[in-house]
N, C-alpha and C positions, 0 to 999 in steps of 0.2 A: 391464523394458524399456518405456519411452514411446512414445507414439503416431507419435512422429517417426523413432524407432530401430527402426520394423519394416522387415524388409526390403521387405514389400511396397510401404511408402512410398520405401526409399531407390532401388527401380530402377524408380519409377513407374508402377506397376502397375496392370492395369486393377481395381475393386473389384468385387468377387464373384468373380474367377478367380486373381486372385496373393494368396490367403488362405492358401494351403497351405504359402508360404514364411514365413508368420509362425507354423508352429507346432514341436514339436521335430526334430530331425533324426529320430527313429523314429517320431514322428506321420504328416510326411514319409510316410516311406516306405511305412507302413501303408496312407498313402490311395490314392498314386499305384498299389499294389500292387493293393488293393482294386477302385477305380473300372474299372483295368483290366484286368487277368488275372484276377483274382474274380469281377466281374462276366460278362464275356466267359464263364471256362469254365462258371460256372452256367447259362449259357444254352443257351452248346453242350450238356453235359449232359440239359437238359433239354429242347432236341430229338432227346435220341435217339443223340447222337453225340460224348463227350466229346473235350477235344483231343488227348489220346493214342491215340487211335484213329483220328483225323486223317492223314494221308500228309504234310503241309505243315505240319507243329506245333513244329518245332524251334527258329526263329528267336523265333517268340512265346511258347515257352516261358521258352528263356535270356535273352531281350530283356526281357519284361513281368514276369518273376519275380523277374529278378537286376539287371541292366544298369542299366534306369529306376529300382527304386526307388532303388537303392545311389547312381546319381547324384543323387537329387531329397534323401538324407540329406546327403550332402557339400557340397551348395547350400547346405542348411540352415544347415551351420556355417558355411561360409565367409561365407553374408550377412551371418548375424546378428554377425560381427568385421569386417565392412569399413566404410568410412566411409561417408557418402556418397557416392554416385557424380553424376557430370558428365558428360554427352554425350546423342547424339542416340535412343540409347537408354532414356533415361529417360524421355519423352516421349510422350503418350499417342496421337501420332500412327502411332507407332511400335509400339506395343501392338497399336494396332485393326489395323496392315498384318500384323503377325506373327499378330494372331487369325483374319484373313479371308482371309489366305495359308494358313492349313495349313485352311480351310474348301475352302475349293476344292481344294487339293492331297488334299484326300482323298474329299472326291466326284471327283475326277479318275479319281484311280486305280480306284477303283469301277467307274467307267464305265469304263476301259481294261482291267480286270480281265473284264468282261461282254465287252466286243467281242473280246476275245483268247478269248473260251471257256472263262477259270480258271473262273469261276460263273455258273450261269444266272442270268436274272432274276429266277426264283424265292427264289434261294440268295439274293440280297441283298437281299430282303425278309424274310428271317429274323430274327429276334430277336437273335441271337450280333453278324451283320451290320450289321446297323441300328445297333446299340447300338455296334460297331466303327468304323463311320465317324462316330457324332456322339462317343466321345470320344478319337479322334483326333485332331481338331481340339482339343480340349481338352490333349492331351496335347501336341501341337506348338506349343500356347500356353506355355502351362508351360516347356518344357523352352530352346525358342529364344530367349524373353524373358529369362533369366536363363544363356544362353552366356556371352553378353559381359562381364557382369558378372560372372561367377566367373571371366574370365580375367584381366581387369584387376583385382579386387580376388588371386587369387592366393594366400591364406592365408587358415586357416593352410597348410606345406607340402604337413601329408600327407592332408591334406583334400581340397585340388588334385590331389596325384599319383593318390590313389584315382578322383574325379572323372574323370581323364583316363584312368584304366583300364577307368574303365565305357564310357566313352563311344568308345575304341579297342574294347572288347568288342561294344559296340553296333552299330557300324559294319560290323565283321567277319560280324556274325552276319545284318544284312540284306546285305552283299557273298557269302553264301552261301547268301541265299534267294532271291537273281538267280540264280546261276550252276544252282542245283539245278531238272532239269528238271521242269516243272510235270504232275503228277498228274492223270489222269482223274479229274475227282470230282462229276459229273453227279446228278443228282437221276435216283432209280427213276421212270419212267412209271406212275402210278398209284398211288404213292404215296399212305396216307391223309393225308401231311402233305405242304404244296405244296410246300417246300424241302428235303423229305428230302433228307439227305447221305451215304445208300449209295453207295457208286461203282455207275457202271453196270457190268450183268453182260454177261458178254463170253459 
């Protein structure tokens, strides 16, 4: 495959962040698995509190486990068979809006997550946290940047149809981490770590 034939180049891609779609469909999916549910539970973990011990872990489980990467492998093939692409997607104005939109969209929620009482200030100064909101952005780059173009390129079939199973799986799973009501999960007072994630004791 020529320098021209990378997906990365054919949907315009920003350089240093749409690298992942020039590599195999299980490359793919290793990293996006990696950078986020790898990283993430190693950190929870090692504060103390891995994600299954968590009260809110389900969405991030079958989402960052299953959903993300199984889509980011079907990307993979479908790029690397489509033509070039044409439109206002391709375009690296269009990259930086899609990068600097899930930037703020995820410090958003951050902050709307603290004023609502999900987590203290503390809690999002956490490592697991931290590292949650900067590759969120990274991942809502990834994944938005290259919708369009796996819809309009479309094949191979069952490339797409799996694709759109992730991404109906996806959807389902944050439609059920709205509805599911949010968990006391306060940090202990006195805690020797500032973000402990015991629930408070009742």
């Amino acid at each position: 495959m020529n320098r021209t034939e990378l997906p990365s180049k054919k949907i315009g891609g920003l350089p240093g962040l749409s690298w992942v779609w020039d590599t195999s469909p299980i490359a793919a999916a290793m990293i996006v698995l990696a950078v986020d549910f790898g990283i993430i539970s190693a950190l929870m973990c090692l504060e103390g509190r891995p994600p299954w011990a968590r009260q809110q872990a389900l969405s991030f489980a079958v989402n960052d486990s299953i959903f993300l990467p199984l889509f980011a492998a079907m990307a993979v093939v479908i790029l690397r068979q489509s033509k070039e692409f044409q439109g206002f997607y391709t375009s690296k104005t269009w990259h930086w809006i899609v990068l600097i939109t899930g930037a703020l969209l995820s410090i958003s929620i951050e902050i709307g997550a603290t004023i609502r009482g999900q987590y203290s200030v503390n809690q999002e100064m956490s490592p697991s946290k931290l590292w949650h909101t900067f590759i969120f952005c990274v991942m809502y780059y990834w994944f938005v940047s290259v919708v369009i173009p796996v819809i309009v390129s479309h094949k191979p079939g069952w490339a797409f149809g799996i694709s759109v199973l992730a991404a109906a799986g996806f959807v389902y799973m944050l439609y059920l981490d709205a509805v599911t009501p949010w968990p006391l999960d306060n940090h202990l007072e006195g805690s020797y770590l500032p973000w402990s994630w015991h629930p408070r004791l009742r």
